[in-house]
C-alpha positions, 0 to 999 in steps of 0.5 A, a space after each residue: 799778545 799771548 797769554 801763554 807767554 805772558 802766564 810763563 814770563 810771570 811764572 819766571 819772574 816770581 821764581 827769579 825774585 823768590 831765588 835770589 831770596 832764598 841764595 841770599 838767606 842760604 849764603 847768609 846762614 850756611 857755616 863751615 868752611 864748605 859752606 862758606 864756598 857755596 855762600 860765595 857762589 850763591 851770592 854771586 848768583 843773587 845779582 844775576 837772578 835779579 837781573 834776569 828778573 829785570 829783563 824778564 819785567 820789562 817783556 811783561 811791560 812790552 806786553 802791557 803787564 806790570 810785573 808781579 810785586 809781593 802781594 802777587 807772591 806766592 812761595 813755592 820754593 820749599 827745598 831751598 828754604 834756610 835747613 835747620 842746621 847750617 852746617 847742611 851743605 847738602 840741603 842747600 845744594 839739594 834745593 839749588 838743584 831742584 830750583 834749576 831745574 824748575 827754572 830750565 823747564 820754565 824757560 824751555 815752556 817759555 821759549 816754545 811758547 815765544 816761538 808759537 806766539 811769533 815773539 823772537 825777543 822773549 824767545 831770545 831772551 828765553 834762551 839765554 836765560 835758559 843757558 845761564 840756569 844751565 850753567 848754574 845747574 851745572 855748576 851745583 851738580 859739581 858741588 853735589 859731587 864733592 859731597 858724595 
């Protein structure tokens, strides 16, 4: 077993439950007509970053971990908080941003380290988590665009 790997794949997990949280009361708060675009996709993203969770709980438990539940919780994500103002679009795409590439250096550190520790499935899995952040990103950095 590999510490590294079991650290990051527990890093992971948090991070997907805390995002699907933070879509989930954006894409409940936002207003406006741009914002309920930008609702829509975040709801839409909520299934998937719990699925991700999903998978990401069953390579802890191959490793012999039980996943991370609220008391293990420790929020990190402050730019993707709920703004003031619903109507500020930017501030939840800003924050989206940022929580994608948070999770795309994750899953980056977490391949590497799958790799060093000889583990092909979470490397595999890594990888394809890694591809849907990308995606993701991706697709907020467009939005983000449309606001310039």
């Amino acid at each position: 077993m590999s510490d590294d790997v079991v650290d990051l794949l527990e890093r992971a997990y948090l991070d997907e439950v805390e995002t699907a949280m933070n879509y989930l009361a954006n894409a409940t708060y936002l207003e406006t007509v741009r914002g309920e675009i930008i609702a829509e996709s975040l709801k839409e993203d909520v299934e998937e970053e719990l699925e991700h969770a999903e998978e990401l709980g069953y390579r802890l438990r191959y490793y012999g971990e039980v996943p991370p539940a609220s008391a293990d919780f420790e929020a990190r994500q402050d730019s993707l908080q709920p703004p003031a103002d619903g109507a500020d679009v930017v501030a939840v795409v800003d924050g989206v941003i940022e929580a994608e590439e948070d999770a795309i250096e994750t899953y980056e550190a977490l391949i590497e380290a799958a790799e060093e520790a000889d583990d092909p499935v979470t490397e595999d899995l890594a990888v394809e988590l890694l591809a849907d952040e990308q995606a993701h990103l991706a697709e907020f950095l467009s939005y983000r665009k449309d606001f310039e």
